[in-house]
VOLO-621550 format. One record per residue (C-alpha): residue number from 1; residue in one letter; x, y, z. Coordinates in pm, 1 decimal. Layout:
REM VOLO-621550
{i = NUM; aa = A; x = X; y = Y; z = Z};
...
REM end
This chain:
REM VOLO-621550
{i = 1; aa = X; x = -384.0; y = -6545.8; z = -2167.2};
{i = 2; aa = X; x = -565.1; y = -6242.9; z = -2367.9};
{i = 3; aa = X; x = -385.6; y = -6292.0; z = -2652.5};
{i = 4; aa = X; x = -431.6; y = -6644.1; z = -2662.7};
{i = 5; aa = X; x = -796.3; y = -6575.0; z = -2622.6};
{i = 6; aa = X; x = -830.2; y = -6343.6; z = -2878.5};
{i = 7; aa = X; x = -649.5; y = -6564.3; z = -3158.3};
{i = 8; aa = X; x = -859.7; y = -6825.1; z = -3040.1};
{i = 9; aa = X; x = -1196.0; y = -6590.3; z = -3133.5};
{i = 10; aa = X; x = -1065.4; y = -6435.1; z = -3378.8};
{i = 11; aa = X; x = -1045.9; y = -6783.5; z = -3567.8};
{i = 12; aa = X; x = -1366.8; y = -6918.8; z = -3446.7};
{i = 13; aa = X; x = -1510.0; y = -6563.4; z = -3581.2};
{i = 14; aa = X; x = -1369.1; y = -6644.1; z = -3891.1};
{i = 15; aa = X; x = -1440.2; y = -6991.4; z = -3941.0};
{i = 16; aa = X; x = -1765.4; y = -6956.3; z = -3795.6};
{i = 17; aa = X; x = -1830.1; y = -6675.4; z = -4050.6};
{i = 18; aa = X; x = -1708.1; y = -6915.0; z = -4403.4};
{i = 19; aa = X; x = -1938.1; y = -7164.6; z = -4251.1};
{i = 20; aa = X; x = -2230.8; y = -6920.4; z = -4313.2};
{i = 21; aa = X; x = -2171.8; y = -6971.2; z = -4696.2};
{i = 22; aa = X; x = -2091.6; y = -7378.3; z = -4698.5};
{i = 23; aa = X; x = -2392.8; y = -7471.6; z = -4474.0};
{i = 24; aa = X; x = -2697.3; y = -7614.0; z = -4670.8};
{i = 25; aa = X; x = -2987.9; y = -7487.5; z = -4495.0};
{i = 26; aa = X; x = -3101.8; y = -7111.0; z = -4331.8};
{i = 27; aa = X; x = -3119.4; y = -7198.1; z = -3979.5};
{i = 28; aa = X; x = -2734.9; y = -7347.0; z = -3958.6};
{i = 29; aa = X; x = -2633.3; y = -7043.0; z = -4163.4};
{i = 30; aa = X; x = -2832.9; y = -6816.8; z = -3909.4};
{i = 31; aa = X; x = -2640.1; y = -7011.4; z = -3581.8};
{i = 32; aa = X; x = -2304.2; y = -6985.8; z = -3762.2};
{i = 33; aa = X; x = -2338.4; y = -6654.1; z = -3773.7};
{i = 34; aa = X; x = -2521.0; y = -6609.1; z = -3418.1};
{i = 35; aa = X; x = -2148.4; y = -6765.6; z = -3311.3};
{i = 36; aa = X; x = -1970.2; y = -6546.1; z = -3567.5};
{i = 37; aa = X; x = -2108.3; y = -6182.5; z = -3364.2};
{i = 38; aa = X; x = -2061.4; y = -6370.7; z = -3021.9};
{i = 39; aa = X; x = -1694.5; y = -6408.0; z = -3103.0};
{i = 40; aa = X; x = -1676.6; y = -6028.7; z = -3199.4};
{i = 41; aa = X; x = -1846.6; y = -5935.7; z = -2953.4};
{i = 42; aa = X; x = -1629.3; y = -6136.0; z = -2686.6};
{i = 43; aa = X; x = -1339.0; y = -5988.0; z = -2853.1};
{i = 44; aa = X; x = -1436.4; y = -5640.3; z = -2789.4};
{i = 45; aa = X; x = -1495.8; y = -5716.1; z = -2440.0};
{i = 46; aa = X; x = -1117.9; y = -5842.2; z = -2399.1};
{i = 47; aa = X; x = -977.1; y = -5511.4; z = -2580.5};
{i = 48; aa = X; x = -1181.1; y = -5323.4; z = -2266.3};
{i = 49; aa = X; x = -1491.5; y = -5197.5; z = -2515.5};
{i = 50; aa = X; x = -1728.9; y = -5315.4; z = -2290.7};
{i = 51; aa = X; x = -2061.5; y = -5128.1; z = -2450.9};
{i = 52; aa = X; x = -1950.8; y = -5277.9; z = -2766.8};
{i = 53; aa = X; x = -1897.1; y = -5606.2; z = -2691.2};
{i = 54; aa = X; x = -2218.3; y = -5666.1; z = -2484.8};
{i = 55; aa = X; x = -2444.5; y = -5465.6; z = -2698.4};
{i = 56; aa = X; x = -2305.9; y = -5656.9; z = -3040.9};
{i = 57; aa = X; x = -2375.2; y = -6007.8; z = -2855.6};
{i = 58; aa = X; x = -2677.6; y = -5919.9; z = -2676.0};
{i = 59; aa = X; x = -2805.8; y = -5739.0; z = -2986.4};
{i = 60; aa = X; x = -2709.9; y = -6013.0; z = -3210.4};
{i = 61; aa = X; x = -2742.4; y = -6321.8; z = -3023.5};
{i = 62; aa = X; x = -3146.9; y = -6192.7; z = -3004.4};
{i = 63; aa = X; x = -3164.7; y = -6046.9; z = -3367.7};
{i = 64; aa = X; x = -3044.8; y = -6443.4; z = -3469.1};
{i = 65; aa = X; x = -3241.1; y = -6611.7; z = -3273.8};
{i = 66; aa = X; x = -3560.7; y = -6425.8; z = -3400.0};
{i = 67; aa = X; x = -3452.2; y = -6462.6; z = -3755.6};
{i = 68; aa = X; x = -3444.8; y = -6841.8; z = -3674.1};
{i = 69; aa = X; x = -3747.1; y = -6887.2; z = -3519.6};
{i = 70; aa = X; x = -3987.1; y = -6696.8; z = -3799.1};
{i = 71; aa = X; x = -3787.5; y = -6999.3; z = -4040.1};
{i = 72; aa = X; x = -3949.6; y = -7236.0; z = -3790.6};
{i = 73; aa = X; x = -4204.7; y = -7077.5; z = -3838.2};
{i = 74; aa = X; x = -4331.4; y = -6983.2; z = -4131.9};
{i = 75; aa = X; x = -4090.6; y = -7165.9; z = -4428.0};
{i = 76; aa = X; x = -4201.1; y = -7387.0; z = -4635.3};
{i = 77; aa = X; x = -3868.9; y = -7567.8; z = -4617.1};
{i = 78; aa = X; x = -3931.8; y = -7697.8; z = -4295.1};
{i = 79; aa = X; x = -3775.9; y = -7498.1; z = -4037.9};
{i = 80; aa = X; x = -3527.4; y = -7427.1; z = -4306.4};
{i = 81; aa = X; x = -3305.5; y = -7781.9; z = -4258.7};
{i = 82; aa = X; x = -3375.3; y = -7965.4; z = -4622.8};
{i = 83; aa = X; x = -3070.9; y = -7883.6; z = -4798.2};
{i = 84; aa = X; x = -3061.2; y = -7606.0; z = -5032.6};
{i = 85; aa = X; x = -2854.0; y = -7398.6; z = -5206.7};
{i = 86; aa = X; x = -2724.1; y = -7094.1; z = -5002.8};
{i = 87; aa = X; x = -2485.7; y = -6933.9; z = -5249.4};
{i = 88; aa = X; x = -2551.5; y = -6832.0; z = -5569.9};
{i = 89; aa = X; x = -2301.5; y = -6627.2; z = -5845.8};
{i = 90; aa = X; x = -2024.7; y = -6847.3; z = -5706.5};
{i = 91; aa = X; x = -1733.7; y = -6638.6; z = -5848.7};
{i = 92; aa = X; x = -1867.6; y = -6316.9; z = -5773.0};
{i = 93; aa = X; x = -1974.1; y = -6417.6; z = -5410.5};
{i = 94; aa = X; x = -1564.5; y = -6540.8; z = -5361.1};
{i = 95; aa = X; x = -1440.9; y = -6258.3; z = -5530.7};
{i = 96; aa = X; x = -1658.0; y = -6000.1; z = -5344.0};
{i = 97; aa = X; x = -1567.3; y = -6225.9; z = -5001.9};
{i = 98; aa = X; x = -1151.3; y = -6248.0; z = -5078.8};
{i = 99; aa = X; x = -1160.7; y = -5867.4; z = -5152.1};
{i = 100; aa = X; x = -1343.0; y = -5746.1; z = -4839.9};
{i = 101; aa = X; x = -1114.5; y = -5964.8; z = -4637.0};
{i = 102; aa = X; x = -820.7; y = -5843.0; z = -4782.5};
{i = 103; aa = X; x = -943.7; y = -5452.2; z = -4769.4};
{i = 104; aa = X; x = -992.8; y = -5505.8; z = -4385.3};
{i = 105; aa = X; x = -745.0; y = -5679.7; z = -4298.0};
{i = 106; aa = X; x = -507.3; y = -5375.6; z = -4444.4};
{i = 107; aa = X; x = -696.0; y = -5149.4; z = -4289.7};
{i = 108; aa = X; x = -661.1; y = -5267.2; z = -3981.1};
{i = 109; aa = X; x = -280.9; y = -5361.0; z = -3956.5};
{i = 110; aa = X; x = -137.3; y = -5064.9; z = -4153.3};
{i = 111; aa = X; x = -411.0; y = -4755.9; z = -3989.5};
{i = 112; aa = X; x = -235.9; y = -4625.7; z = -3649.1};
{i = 113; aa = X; x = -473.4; y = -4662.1; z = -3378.0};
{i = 114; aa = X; x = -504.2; y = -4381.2; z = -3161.8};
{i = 115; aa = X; x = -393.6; y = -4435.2; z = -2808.5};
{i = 116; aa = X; x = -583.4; y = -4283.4; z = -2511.5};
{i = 117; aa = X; x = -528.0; y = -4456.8; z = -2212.0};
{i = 118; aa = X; x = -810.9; y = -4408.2; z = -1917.4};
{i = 119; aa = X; x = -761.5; y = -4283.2; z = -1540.8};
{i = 120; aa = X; x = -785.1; y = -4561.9; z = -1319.9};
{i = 121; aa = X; x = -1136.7; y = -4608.4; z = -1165.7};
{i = 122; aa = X; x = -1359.6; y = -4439.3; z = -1396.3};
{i = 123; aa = X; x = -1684.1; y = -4504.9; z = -1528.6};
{i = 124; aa = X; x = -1611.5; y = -4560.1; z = -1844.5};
{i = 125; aa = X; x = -1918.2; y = -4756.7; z = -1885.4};
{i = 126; aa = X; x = -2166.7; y = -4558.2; z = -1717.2};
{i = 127; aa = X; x = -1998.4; y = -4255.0; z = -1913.6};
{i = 128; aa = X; x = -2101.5; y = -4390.3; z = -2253.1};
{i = 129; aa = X; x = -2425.0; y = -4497.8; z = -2149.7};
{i = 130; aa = X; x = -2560.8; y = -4150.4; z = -1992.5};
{i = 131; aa = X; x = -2343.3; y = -3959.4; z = -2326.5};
{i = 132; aa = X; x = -2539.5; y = -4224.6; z = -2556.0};
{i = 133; aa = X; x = -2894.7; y = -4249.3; z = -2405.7};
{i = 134; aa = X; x = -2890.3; y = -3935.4; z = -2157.1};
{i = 135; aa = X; x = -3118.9; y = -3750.2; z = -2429.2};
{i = 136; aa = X; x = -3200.1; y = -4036.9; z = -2672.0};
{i = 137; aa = X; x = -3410.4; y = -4278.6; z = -2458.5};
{i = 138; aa = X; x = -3774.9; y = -4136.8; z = -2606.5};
{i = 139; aa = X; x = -3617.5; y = -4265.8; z = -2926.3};
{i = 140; aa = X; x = -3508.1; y = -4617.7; z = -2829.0};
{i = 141; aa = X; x = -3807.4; y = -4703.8; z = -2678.7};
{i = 142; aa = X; x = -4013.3; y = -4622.1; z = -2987.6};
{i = 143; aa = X; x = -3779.4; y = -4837.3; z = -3183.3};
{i = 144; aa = X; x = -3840.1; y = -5104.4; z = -2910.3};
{i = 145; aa = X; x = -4213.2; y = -5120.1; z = -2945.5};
{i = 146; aa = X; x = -4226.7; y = -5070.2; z = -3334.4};
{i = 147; aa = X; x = -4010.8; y = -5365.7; z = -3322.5};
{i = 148; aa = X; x = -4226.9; y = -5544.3; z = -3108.5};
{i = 149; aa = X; x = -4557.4; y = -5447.3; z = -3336.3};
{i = 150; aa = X; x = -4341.7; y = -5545.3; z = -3636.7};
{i = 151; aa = X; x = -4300.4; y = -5884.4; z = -3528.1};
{i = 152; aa = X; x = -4673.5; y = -5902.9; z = -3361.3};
{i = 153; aa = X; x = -4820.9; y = -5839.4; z = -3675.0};
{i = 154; aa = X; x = -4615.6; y = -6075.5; z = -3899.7};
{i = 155; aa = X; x = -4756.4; y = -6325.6; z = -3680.6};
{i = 156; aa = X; x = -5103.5; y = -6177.8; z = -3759.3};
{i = 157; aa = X; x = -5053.1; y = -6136.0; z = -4123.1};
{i = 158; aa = X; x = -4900.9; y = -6496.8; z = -4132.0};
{i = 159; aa = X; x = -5196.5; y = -6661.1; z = -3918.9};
{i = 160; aa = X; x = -5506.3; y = -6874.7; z = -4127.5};
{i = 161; aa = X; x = -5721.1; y = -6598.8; z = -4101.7};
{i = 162; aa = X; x = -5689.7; y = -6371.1; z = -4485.7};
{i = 163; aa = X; x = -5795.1; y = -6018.0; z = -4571.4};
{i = 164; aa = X; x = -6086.0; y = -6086.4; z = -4649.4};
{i = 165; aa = X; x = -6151.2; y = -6405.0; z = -4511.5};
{i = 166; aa = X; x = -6057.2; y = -6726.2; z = -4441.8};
{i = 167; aa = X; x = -5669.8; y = -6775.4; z = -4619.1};
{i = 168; aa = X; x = -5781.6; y = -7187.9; z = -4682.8};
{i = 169; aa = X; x = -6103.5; y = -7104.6; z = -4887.3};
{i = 170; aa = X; x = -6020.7; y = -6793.6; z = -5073.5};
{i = 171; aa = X; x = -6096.7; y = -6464.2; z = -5049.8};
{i = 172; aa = X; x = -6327.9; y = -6196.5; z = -5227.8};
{i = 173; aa = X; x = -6230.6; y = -5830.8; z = -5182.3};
{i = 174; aa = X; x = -6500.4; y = -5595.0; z = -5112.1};
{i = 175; aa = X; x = -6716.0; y = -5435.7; z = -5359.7};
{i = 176; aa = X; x = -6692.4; y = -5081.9; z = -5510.4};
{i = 177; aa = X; x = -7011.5; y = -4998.8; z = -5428.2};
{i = 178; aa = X; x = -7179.4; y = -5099.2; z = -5107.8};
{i = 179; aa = X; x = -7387.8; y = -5430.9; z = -5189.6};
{i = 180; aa = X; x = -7216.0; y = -5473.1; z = -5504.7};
{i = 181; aa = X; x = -6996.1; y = -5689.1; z = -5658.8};
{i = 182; aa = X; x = -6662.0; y = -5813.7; z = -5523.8};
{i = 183; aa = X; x = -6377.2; y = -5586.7; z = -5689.1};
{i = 184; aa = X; x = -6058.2; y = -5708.7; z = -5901.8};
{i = 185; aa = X; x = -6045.6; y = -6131.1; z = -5981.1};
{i = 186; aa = X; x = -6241.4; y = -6357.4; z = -5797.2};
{i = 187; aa = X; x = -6052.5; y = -6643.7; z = -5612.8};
{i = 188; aa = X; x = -6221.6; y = -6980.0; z = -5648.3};
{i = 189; aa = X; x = -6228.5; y = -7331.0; z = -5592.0};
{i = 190; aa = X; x = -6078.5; y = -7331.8; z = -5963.9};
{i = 191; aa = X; x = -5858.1; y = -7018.1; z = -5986.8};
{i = 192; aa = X; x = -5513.1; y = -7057.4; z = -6075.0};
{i = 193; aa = X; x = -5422.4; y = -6964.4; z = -5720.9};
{i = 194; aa = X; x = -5570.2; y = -7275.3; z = -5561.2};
{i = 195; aa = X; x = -5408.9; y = -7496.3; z = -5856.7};
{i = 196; aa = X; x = -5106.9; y = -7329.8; z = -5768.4};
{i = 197; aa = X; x = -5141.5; y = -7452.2; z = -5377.5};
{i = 198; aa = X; x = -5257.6; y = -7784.8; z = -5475.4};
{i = 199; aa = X; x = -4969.9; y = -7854.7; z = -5736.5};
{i = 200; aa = X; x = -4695.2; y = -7802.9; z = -5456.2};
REM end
C-alpha cells in the first residue's frame, strides 16, 4: 500500500507541477502548485520524515494561499482568471525544465542513500524540533511578525489613501521649504499619469 501511494503522489506531484506552466491564468498556476508541495509533502510523511512533510505542506499550502489571495486582491486581471500568457522564452523554459528533471532524477536513483535505521520508540519528532528551535525560537518569531507587518502594510500601501493624499485625485509631494512649493512634477487633472489611468 506505501508504494502504491507514493507512485500515486509522485505522479500527481508531477503532473500537478507541468500544469503550473499550461494553465492560462495566476491563480490556477498558484493551486497547481499548492497541490504540487502537498504531494511532496505527503510523500515525505510516508518515507517517515515527518518534520518535513508537515512543515513543506503546512508551510506551503499557507505561502499559496496568500499568494492567491493578494491576486484577488489587488490584479488588475481580475483575480488573475482572464487568460494570459504564463510562459514566455518557450524553448528555453523546456530546455531549462527537461534538464532539471533529468539532473534530479540521476541524482536521485544513482546517489546511495545513507541508511540509519531508528530505535524503536523514540522521539524522533520531538528530537528535531527541540535540536531545530531549542535556541532559535527568538528568531522565528521575528520572522513571524515581520511577515505579518509585510503583508499588513501591502494592504496599507495598496489601500485608496496615497502618499500624499488621496490615490483617485492625485497627489502633490511636500515642499522643500516649509510653505513653499510642492517638490518634483505636479500630478493633475491633465498629467500624463491620469491619461494613463483613463486610457486603460
Amino acid at each position: 500500500m506505501t508504494n502504491i501511494l507514493f507512485y500515486a503522489l509522485s505522479a500527481l506531484a508531477i503532473w500537478s507541477g507541468w500544469r503550473v506552466f499550461r494553465v492560462d491564468s495566476m491563480i490556477r498556476a498558484t493551486f497547481a502548485l499548492m497541490v504540487s508541495f502537498i504531494a511532496v509533502g505527503a510523500i515525505a510523511l510516508l518515507l517517515s520524515a515527518d518534520y518535513i512533510g508537515v512543515a513543506t505542506v503546512f508551510m506551503m499550502a499557507v505561502e499559496m494561499m496568500v499568494m492567491g489571495l493578494f491576486m484577488i486582491m489587488f490584479m488588475m486581471n481580475p483575480a488573475g482568471l482572464n487568460p494570459m500568457q504564463m510562459v514566455h522564452q518557450y524553448r528555453f523554459s523546456i530546455g531549462a525544465g527537461v534538464a532539471s528533471f533529468v539532473g534530479l532524477s540521476v541524482a536521485v536513483l544513482t546517489t546511495a542513500l545513507p541508511v540509519s535505521p531508528l530505535p524503536p520508540g523514540g522521539e524522533t519528532l520531538r528530537d528535531l524540533g527541540t535540536e531545530l528551535l531549542g535556541n532559535s525560537m527568538l528568531i522565528f518569531e521575528t520572522a513571524g511578525v515581520t511577515l505579518l507587518a509585510t503583508m499588513v502594510g501591502a494592504v496599507v500601501l495598496s489601500s485608496a489613501s496615497g502618499r500624499f493624499g488621496s490615490g483617485s485625485q492625485g497627489a502633490q509631494p511636500p515642499g522643500l521649504t516649509e510653505g513653499g512649493a510642492p517638490a518634483g512634477r505636479k500630478v493633475g487633472a491633465g498629467s500624463g499619469h491620469s491619461h494613463h489611468g483613463g486610457g486603460h
